[in-house]
N, C-alpha and C positions, 0 to 999 in steps of 0.2 A: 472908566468902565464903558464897555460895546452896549449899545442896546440891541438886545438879540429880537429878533422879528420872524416869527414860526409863521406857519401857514394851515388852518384848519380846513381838510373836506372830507366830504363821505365818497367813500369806496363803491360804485356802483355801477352797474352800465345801463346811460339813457334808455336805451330801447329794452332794458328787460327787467321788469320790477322785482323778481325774486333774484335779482342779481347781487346784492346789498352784502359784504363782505368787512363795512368797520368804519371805523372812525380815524383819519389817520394825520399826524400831526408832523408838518416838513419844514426841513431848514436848508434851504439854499437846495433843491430836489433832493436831498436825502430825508429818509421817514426817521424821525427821532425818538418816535410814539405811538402805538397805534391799543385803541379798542376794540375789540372785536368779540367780544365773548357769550353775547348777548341777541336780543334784539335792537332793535337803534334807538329805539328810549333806554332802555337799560345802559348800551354803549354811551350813550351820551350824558347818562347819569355818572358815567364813571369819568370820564374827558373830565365832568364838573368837576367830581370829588380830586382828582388830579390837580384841576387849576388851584383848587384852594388849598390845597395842602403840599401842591410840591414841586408846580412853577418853580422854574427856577424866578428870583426877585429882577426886576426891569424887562422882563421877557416880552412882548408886543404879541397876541395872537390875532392873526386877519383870518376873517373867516370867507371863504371862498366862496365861488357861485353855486357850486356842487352842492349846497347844502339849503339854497332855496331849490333848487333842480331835483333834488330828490324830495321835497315836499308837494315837488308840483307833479312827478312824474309816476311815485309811488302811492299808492295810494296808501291810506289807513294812520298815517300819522300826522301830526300838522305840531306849532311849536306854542307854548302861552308862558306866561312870567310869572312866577310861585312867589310865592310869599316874602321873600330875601331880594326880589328884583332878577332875579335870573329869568333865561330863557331858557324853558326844559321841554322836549319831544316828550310829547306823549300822544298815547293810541286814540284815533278819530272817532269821537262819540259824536258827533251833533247831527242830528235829522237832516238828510239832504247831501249828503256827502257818502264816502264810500269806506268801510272797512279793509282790514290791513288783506281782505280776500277778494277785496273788489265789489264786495255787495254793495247797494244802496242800505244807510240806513234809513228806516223807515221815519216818516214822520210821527208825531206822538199823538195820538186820539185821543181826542178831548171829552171828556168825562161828561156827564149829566152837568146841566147845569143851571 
């Protein structure tokens, strides 16, 4: 049996942040899979739900540059590890950074104390 070896990146173009069109997953330059249905946490919740249930078995997926590039280039999203050990996109909450609109969020005022 081949070990098949896919290629994961995000669809998007460097220079423009509402360019963001999916998630898209390649074998040998052919797309074999792609998400797009969503936002790119959403989409990338789905890629998950895919890997676990319908990979095909000895499948290798490398995950591309594309996909720290677009955390560094878009704003509003960033990646942390859930509770199973996964790595899941989600929307940029922390004081000091920027939402998925490009605002700063604010830092948090500190109460009486």
């Amino acid at each position: 049996m081949a070990i098949k070896t896919a290629h994961l990146s995000i669809d998007y173009d460097e220079d423009d942040p509402r360019s963001y069109r999916g998630i898209s997953l390649s074998k040998e330059k052919s797309e074999i899979a792609r998400w797009s249905g969503g936002t790119p946490a959403e989409d990338w919740q789905a890629y998950l739900d895919w890997r676990e249930r319908e990979c095909p078995p000895g499948m290798i997926i490398m995950e591309t540059s594309s996909i720290t590039h677009f955390l560094w280039d878009v704003p509003g999203w960033r990646m942390i590890e859930d509770d199973q050990g996964r790595e899941v996109m989600v929307p940029e909450d922390r004081p000091g950074h920027e939402d998925a609109e490009g605002t700063p969020i604010p830092e948090q005022e500190e109460g009486p104390g």
